[in-house]
VMD Tcl script that builds the backbone (N, CA, C; Angstrom):
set m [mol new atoms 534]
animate dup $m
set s [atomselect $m all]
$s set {name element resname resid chain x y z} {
  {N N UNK 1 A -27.073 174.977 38.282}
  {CA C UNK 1 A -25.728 174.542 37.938}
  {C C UNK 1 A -25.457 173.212 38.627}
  {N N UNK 2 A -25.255 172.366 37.658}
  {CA C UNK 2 A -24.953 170.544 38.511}
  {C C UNK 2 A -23.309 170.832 38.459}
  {N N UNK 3 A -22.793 171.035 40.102}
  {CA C UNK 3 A -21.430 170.612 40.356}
  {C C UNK 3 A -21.231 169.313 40.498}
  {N N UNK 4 A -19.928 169.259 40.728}
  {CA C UNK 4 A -19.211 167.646 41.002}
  {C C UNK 4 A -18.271 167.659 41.976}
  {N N UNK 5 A -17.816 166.582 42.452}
  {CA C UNK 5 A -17.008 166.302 43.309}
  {C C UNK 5 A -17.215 167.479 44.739}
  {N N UNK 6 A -16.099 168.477 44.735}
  {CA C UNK 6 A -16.019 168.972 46.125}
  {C C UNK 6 A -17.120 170.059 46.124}
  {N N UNK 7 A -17.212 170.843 45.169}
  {CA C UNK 7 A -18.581 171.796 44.701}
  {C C UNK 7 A -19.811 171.350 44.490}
  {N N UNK 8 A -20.323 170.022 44.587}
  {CA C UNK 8 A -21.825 170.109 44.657}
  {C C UNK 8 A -22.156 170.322 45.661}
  {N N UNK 9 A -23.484 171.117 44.917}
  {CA C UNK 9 A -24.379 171.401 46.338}
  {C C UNK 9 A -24.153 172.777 46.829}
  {N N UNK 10 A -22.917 173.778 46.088}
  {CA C UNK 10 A -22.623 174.555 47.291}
  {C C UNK 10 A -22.670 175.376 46.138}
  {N N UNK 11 A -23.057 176.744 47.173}
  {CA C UNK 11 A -23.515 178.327 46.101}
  {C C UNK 11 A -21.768 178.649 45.567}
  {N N UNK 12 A -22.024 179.535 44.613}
  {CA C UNK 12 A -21.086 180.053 43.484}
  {C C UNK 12 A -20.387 180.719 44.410}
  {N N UNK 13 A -20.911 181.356 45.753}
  {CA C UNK 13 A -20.086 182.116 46.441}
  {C C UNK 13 A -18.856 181.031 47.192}
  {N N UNK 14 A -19.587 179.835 47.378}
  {CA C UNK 14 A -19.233 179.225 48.460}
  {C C UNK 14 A -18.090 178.569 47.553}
  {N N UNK 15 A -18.185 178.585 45.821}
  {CA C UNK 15 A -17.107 177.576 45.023}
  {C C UNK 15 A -15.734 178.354 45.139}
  {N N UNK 16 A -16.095 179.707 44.763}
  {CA C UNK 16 A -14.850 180.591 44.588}
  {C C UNK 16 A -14.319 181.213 45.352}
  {N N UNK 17 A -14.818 180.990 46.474}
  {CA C UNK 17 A -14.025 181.684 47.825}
  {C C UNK 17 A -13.181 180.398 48.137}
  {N N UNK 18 A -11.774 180.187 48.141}
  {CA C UNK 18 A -11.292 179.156 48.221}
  {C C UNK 18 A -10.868 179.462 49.351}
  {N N UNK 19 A -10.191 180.943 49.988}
  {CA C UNK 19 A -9.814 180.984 51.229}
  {C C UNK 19 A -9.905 180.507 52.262}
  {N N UNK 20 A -9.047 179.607 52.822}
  {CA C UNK 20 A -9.426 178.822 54.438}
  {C C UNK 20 A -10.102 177.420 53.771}
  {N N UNK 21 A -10.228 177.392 52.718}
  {CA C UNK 21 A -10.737 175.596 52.493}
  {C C UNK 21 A -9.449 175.068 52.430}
  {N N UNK 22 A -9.414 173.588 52.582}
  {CA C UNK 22 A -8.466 172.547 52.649}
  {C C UNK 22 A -8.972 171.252 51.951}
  {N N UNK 23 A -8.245 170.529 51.275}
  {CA C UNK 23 A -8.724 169.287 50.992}
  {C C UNK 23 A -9.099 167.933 51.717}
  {N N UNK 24 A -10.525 167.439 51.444}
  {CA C UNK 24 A -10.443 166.761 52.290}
  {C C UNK 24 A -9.368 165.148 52.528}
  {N N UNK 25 A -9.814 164.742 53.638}
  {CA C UNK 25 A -8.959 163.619 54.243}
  {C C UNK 25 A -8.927 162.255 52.984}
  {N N UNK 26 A -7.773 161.855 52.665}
  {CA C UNK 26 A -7.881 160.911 51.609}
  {C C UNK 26 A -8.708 159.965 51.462}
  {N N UNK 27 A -9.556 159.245 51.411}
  {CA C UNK 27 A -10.653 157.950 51.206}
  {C C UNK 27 A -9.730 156.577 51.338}
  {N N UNK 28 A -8.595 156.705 50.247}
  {CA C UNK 28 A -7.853 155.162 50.598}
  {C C UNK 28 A -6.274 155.383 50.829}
  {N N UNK 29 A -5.743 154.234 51.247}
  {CA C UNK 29 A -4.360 154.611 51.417}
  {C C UNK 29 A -3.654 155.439 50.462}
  {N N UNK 30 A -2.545 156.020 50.985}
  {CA C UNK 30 A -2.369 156.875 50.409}
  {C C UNK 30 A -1.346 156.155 49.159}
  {N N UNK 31 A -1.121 156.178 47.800}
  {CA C UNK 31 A -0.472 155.117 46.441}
  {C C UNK 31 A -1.587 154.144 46.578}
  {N N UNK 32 A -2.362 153.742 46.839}
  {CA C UNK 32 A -2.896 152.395 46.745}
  {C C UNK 32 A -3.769 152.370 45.749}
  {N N UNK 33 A -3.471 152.856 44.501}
  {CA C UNK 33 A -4.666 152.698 43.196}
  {C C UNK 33 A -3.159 151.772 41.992}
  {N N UNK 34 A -3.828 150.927 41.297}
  {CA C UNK 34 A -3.283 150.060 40.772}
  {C C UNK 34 A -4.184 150.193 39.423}
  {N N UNK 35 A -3.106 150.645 38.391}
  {CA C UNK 35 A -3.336 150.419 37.107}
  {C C UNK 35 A -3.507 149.259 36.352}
  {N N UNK 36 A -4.410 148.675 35.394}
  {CA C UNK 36 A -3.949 147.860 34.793}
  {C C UNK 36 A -4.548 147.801 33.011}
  {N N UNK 37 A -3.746 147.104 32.759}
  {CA C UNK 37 A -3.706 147.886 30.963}
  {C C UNK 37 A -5.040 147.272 30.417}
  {N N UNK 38 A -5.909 147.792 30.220}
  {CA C UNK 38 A -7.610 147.300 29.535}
  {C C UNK 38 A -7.892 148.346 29.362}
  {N N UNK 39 A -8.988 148.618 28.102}
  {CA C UNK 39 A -9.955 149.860 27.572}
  {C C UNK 39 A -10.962 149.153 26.943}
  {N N UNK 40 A -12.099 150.085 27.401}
  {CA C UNK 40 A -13.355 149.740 26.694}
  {C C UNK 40 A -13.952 151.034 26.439}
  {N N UNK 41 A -14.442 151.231 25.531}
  {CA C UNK 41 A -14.755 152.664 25.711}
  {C C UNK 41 A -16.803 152.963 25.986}
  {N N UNK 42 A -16.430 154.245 25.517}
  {CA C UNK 42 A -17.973 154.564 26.029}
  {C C UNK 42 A -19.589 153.718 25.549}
  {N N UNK 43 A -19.152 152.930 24.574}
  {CA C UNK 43 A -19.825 152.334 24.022}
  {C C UNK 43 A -20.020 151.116 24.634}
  {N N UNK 44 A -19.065 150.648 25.324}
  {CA C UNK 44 A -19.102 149.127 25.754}
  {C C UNK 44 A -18.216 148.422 25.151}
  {N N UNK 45 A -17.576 148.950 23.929}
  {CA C UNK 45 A -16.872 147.609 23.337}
  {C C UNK 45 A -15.270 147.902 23.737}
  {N N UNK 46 A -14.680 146.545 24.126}
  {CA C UNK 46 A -13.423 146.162 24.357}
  {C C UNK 46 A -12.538 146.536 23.282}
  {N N UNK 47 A -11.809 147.718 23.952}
  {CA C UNK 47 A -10.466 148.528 23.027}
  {C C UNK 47 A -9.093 147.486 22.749}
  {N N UNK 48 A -8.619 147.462 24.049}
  {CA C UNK 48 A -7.788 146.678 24.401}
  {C C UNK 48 A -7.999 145.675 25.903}
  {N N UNK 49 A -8.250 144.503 25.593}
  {CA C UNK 49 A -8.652 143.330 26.284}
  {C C UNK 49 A -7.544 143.570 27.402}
  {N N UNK 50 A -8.078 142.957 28.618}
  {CA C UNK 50 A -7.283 142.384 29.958}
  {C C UNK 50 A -6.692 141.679 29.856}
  {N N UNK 51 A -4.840 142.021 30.018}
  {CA C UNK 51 A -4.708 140.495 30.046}
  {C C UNK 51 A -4.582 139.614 31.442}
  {N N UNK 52 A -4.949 138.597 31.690}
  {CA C UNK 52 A -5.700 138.098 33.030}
  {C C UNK 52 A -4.543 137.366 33.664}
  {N N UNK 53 A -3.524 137.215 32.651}
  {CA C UNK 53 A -2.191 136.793 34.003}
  {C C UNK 53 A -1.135 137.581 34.726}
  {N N UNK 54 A -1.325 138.778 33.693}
  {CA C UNK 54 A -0.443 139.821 34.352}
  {C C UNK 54 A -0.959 140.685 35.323}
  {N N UNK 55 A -2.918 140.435 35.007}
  {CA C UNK 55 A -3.980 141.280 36.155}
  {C C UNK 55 A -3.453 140.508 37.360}
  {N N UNK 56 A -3.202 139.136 37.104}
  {CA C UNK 56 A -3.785 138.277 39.151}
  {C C UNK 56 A -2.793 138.387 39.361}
  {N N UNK 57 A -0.965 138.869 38.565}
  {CA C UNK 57 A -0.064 139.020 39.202}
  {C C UNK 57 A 0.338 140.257 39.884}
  {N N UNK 58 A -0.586 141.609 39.774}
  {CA C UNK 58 A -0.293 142.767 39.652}
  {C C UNK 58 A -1.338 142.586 40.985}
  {N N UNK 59 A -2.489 142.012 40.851}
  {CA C UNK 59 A -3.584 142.625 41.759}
  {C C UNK 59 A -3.289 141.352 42.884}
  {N N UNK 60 A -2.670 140.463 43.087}
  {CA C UNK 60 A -1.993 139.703 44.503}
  {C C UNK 60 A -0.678 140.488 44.750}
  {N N UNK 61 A 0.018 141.265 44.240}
  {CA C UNK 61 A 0.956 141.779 44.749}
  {C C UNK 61 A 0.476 143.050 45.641}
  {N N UNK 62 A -0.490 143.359 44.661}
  {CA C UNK 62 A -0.878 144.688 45.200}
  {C C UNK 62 A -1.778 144.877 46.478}
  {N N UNK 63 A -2.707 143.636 46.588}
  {CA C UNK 63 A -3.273 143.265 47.620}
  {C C UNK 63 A -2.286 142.907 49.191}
  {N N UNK 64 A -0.995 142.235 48.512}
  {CA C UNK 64 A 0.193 141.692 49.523}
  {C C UNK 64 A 0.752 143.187 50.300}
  {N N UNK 65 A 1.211 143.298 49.207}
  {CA C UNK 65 A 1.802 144.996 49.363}
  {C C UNK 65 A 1.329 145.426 50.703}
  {N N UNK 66 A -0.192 145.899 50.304}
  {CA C UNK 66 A -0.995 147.169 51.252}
  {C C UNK 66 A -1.632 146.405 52.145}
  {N N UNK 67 A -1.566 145.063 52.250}
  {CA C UNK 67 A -2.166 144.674 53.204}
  {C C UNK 67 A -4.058 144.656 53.026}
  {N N UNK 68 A -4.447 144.559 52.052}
  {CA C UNK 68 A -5.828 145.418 51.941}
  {C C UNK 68 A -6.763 144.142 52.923}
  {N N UNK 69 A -8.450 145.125 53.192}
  {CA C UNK 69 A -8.890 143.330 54.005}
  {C C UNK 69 A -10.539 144.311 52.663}
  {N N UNK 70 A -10.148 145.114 51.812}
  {CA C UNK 70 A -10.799 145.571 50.497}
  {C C UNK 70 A -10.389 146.017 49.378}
  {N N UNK 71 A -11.058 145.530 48.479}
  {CA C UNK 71 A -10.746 146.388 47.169}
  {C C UNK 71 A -11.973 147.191 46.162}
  {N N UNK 72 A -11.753 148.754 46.362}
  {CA C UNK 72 A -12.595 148.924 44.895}
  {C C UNK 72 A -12.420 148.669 43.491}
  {N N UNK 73 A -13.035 148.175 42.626}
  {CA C UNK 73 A -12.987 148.367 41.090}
  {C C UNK 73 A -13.521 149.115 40.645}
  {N N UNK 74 A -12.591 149.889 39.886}
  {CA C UNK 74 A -13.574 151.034 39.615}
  {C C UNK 74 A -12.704 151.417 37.465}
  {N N UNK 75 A -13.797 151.090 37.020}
  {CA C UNK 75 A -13.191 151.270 35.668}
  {C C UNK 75 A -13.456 152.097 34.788}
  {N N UNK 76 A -13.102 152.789 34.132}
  {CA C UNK 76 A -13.815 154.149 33.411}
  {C C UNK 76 A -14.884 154.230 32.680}
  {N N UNK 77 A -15.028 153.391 31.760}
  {CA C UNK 77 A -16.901 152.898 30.997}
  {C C UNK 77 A -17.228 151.646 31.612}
  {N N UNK 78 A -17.191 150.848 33.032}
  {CA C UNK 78 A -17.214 149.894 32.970}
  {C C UNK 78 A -18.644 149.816 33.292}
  {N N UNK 79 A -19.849 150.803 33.791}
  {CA C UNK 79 A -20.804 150.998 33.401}
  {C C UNK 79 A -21.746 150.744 32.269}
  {N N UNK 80 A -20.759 150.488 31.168}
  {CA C UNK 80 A -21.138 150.569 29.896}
  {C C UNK 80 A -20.999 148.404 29.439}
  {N N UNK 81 A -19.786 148.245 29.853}
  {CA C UNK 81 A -19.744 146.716 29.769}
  {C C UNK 81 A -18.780 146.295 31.171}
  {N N UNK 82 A -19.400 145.840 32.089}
  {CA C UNK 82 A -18.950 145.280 33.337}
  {C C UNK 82 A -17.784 143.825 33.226}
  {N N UNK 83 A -17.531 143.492 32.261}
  {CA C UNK 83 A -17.183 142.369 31.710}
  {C C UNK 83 A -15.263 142.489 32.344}
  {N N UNK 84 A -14.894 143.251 32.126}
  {CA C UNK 84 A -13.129 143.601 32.876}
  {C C UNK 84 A -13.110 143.733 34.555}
  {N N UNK 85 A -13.871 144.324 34.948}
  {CA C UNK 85 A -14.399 144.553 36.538}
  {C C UNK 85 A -14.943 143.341 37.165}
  {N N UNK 86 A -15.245 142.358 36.433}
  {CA C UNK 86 A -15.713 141.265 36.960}
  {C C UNK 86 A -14.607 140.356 36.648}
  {N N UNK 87 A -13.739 140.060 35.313}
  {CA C UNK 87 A -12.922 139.311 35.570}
  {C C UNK 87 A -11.639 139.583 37.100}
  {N N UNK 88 A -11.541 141.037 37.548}
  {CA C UNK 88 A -10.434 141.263 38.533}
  {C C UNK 88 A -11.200 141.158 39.676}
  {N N UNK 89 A -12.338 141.072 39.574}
  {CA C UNK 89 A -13.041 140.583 40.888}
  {C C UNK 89 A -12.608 139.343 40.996}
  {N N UNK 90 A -13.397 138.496 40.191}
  {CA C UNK 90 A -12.532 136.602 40.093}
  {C C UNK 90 A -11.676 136.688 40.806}
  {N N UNK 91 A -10.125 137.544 39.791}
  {CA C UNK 91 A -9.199 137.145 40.094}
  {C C UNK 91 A -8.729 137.619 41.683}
  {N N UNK 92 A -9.511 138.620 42.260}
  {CA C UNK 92 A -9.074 138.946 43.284}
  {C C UNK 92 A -9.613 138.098 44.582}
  {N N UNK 93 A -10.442 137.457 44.428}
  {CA C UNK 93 A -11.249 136.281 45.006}
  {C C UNK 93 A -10.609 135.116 45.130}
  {N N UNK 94 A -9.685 135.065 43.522}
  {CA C UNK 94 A -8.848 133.963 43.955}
  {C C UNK 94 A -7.511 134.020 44.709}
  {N N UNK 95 A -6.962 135.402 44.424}
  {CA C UNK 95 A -6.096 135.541 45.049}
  {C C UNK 95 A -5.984 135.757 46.529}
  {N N UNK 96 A -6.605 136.199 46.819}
  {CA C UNK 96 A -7.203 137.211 48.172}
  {C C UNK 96 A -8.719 136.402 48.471}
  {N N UNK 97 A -9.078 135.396 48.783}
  {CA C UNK 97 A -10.280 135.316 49.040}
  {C C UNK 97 A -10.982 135.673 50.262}
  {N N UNK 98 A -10.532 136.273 51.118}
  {CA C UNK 98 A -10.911 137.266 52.612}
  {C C UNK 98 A -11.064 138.482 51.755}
  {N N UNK 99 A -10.529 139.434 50.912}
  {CA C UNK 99 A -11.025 140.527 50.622}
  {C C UNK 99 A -12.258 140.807 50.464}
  {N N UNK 100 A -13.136 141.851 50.507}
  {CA C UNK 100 A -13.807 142.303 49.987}
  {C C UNK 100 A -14.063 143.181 48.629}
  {N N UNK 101 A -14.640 143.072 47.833}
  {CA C UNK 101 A -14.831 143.428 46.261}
  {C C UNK 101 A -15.412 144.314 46.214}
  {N N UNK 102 A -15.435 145.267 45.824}
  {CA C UNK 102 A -16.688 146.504 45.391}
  {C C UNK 102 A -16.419 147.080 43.714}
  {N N UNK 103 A -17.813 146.567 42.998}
  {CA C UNK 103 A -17.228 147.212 41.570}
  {C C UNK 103 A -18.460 148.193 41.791}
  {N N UNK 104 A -17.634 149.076 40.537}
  {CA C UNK 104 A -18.543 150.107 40.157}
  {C C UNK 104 A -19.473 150.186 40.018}
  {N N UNK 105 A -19.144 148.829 38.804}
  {CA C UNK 105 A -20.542 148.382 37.843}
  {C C UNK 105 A -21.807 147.744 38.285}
  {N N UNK 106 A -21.351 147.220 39.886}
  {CA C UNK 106 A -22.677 146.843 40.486}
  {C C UNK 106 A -23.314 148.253 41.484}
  {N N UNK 107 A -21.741 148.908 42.408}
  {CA C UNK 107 A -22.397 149.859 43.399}
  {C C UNK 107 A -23.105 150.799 42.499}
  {N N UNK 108 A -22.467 151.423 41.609}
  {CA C UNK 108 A -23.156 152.865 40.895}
  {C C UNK 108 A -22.957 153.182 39.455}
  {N N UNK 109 A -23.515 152.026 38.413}
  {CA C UNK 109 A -23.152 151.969 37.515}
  {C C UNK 109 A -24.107 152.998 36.561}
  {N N UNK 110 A -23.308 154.031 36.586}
  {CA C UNK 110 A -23.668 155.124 36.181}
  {C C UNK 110 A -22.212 156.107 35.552}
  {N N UNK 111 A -22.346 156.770 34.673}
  {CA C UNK 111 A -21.775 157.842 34.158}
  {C C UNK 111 A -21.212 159.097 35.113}
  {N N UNK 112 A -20.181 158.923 35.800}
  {CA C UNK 112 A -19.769 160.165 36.767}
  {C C UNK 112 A -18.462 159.089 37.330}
  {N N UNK 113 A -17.347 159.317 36.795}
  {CA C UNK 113 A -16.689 158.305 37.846}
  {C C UNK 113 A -16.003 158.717 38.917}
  {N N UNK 114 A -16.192 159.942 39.343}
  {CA C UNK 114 A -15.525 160.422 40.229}
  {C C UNK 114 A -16.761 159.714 41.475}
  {N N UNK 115 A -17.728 160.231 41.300}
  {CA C UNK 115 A -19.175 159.552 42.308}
  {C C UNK 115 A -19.188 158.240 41.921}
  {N N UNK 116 A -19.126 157.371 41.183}
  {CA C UNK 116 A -18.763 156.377 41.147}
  {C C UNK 116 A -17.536 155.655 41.848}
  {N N UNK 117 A -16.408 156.419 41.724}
  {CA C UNK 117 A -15.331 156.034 42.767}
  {C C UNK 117 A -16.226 156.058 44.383}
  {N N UNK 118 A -16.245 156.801 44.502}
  {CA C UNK 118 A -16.606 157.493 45.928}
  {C C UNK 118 A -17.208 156.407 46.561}
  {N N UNK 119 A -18.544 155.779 46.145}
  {CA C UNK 119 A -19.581 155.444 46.144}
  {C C UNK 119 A -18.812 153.658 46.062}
  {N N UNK 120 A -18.104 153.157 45.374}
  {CA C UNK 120 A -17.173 152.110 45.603}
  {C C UNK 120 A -16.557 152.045 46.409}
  {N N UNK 121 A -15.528 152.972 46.922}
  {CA C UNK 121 A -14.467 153.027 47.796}
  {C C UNK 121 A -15.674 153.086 49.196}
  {N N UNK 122 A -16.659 154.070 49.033}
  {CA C UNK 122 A -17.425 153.805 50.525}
  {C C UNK 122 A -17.958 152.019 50.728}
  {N N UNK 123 A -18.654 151.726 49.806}
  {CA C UNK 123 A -18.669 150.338 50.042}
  {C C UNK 123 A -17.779 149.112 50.446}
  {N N UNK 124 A -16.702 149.633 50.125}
  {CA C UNK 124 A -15.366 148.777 50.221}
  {C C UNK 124 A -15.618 148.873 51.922}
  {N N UNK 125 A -15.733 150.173 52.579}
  {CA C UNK 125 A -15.364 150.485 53.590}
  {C C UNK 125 A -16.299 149.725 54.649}
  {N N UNK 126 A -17.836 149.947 53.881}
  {CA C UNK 126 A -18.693 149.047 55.050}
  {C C UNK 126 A -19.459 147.743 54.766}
  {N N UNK 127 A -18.103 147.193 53.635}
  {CA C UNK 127 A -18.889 145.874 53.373}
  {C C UNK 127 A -17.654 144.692 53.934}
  {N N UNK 128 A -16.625 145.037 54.189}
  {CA C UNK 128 A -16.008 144.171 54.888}
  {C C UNK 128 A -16.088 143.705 56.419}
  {N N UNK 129 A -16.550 144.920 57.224}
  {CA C UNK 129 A -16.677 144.796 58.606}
  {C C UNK 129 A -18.214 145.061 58.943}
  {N N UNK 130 A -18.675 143.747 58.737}
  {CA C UNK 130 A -20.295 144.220 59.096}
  {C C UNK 130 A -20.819 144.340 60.850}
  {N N UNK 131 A -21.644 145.337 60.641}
  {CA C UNK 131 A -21.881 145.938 61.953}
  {C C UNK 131 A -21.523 147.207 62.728}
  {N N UNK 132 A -22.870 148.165 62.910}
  {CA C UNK 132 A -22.269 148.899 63.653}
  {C C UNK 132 A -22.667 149.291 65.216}
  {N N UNK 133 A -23.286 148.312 65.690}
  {CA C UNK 133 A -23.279 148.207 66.824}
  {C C UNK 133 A -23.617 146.198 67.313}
  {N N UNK 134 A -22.105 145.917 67.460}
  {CA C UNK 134 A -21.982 144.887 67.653}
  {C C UNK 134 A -22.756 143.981 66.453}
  {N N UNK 135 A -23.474 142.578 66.604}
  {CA C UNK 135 A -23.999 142.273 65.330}
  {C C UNK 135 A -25.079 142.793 65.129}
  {N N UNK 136 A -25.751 143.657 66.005}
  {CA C UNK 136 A -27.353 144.003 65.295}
  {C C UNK 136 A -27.658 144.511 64.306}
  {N N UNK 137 A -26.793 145.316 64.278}
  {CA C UNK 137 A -27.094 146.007 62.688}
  {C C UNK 137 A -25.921 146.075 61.587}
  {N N UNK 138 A -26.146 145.233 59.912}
  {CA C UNK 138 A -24.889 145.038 59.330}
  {C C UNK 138 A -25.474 146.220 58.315}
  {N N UNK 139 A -24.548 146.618 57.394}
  {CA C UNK 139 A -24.618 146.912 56.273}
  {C C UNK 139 A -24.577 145.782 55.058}
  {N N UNK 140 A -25.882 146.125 53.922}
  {CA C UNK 140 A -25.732 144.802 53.082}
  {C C UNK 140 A -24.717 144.377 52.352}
  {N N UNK 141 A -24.600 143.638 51.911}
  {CA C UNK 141 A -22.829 143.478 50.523}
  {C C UNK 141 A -23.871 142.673 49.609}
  {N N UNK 142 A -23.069 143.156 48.194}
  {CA C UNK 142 A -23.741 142.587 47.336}
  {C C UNK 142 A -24.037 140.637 47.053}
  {N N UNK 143 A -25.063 140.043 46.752}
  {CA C UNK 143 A -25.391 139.112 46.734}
  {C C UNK 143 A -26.220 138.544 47.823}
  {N N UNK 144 A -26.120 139.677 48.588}
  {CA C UNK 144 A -26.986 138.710 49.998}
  {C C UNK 144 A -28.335 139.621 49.797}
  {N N UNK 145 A -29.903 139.208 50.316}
  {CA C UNK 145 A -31.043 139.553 50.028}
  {C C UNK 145 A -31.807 139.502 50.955}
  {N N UNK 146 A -31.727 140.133 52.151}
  {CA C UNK 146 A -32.189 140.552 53.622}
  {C C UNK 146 A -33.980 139.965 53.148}
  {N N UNK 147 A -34.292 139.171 54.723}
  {CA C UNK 147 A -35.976 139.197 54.378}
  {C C UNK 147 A -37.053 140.138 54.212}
  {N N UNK 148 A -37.845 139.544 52.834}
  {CA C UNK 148 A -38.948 140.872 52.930}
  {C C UNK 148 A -38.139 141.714 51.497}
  {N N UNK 149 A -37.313 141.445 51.197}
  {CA C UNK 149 A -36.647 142.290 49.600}
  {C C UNK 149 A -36.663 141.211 48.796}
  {N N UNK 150 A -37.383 141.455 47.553}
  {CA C UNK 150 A -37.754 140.466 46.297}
  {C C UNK 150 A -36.937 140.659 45.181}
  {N N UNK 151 A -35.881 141.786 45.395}
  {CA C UNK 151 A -35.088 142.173 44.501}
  {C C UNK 151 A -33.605 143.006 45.121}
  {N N UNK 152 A -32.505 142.856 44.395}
  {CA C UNK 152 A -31.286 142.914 45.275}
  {C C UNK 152 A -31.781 144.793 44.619}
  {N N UNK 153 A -30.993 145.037 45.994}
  {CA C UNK 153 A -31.053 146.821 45.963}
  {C C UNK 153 A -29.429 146.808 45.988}
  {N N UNK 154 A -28.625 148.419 45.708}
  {CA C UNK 154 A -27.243 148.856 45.623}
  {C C UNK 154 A -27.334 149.178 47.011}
  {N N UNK 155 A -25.830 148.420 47.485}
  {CA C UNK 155 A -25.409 148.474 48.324}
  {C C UNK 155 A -25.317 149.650 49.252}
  {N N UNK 156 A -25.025 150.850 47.957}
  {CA C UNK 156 A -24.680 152.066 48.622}
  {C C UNK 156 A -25.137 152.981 47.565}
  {N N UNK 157 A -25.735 154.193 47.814}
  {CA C UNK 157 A -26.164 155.304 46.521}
  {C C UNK 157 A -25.939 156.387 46.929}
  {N N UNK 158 A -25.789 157.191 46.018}
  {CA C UNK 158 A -24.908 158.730 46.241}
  {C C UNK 158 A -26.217 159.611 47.105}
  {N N UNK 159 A -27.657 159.258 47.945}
  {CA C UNK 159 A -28.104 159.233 48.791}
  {C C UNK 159 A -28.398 159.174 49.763}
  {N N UNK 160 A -28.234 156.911 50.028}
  {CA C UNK 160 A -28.732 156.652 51.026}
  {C C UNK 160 A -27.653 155.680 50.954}
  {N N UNK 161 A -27.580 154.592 51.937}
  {CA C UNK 161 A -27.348 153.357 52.213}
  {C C UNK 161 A -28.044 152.443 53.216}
  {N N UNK 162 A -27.802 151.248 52.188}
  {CA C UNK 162 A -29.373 150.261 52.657}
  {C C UNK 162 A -28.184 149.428 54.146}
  {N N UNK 163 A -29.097 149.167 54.900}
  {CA C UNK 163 A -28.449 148.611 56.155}
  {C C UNK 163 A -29.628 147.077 56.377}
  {N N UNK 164 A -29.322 146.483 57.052}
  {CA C UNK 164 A -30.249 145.414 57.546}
  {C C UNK 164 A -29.738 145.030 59.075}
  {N N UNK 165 A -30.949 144.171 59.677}
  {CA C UNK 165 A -30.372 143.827 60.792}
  {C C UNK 165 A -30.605 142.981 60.933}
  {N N UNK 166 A -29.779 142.137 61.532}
  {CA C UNK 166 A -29.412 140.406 61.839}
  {C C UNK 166 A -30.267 140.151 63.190}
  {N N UNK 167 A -31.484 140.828 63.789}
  {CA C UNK 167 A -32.245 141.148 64.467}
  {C C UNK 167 A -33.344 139.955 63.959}
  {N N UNK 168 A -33.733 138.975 64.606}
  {CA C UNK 168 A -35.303 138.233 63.882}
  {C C UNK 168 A -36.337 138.949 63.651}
  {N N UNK 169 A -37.371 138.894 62.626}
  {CA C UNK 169 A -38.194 140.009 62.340}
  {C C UNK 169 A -38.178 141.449 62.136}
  {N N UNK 170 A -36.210 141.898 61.980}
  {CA C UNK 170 A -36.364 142.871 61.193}
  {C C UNK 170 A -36.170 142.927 59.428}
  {N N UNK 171 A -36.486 143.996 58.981}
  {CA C UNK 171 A -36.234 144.150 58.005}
  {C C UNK 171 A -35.402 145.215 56.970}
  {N N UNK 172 A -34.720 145.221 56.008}
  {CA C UNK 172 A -34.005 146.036 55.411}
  {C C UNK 172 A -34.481 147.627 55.721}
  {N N UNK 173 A -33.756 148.331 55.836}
  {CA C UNK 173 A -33.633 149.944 56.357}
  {C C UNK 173 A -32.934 150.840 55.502}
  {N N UNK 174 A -33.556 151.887 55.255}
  {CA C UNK 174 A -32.465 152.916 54.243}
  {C C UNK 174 A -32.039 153.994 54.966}
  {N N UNK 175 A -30.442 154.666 55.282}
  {CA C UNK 175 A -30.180 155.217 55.964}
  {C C UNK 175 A -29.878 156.480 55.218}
  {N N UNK 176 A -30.958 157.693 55.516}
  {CA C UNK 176 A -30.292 158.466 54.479}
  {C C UNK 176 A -29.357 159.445 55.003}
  {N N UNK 177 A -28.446 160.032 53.778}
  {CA C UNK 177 A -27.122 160.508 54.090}
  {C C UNK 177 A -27.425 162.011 53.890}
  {N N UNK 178 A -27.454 162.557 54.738}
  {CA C UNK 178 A -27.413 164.395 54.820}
  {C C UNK 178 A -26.482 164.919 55.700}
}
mol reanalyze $m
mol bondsrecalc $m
mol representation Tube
mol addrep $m
């Protein structure tokens, strides 16, 4: 049986005994998801287009608002055509250019958007503040290509996460998640 979200992984006994479980701790502030009117559907093709002045006015307010120093994008087929997720990246770059960006469509562009959220919103989390012990060791962000990797790897996977270290003569590391 392939569960999702809070049930993978865990026996049938362990789904339906709800007694004494609690939900876990929220991932992002608490209101801080921002709608904005675009559809593409499962196919890839553009339902209803972005419109891109009411996006950079919605997504600088929204950035102002919460204070963010990240943002995930996370779009429902955007797996399918990355093309809307990348224009609110732009625009959030222009608006916000200290933020950090995390789309879907690059962290886990795959079919599941709940693990797809997840898997964004974690990146958001360790691609703005690199390092976790002082500078030696960062976590990668997309576009940068640690020495010794001939090809960009995902930032973050519903697995592992790739780390590097700002160390001379080291090289990219996969940290796996159990």
């Amino acid at each position: 049986m392939r569960g999702h979200g809070r049930v993978a992984g865990r026996s049938v006994e362990d789904v339906f005994g709800v007694r004494g479980t609690s939900l876990p701790a929220p991932l992002i502030v608490p209101g801080a998801v921002l709608e904005l009117h675009e559809r593409v559907d499962s196919a890839g093709n553009v339902v209803v287009p972005l419109d891109e002045g009411r996006a950079a006015d919605a997504v600088a307010a929204f950035i102002g608002d919460y204070q963010l120093d990240s943002v995930a994008v996370v779009f429902l087929w955007s797996f399918a055509n990355p093309e809307h997720e990348q224009v609110v990246e732009k625009i959030a770059r222009t608006v916000a250019p200290d933020v950090f960006v995390s789309l879907s469509s690059r962290v886990s562009p795959r079919l599941g958007e709940f693990e797809r959220t997840v898997a964004s919103v974690l990146n958001g989390y360790i691609g703005p503040e690199p390092g976790l012990h002082g500078d030696e060791i960062s976590f990668w962000s997309p576009g940068f290509q640690p020495g010794g990797i001939a090809r960009a790897v995902p930032p973050i996977a519903h697995d592992r996460a790739w780390a590097w270290s700002r160390l001379p003569g080291r090289r990219a590391i996969a940290i796996p998640a159990s």
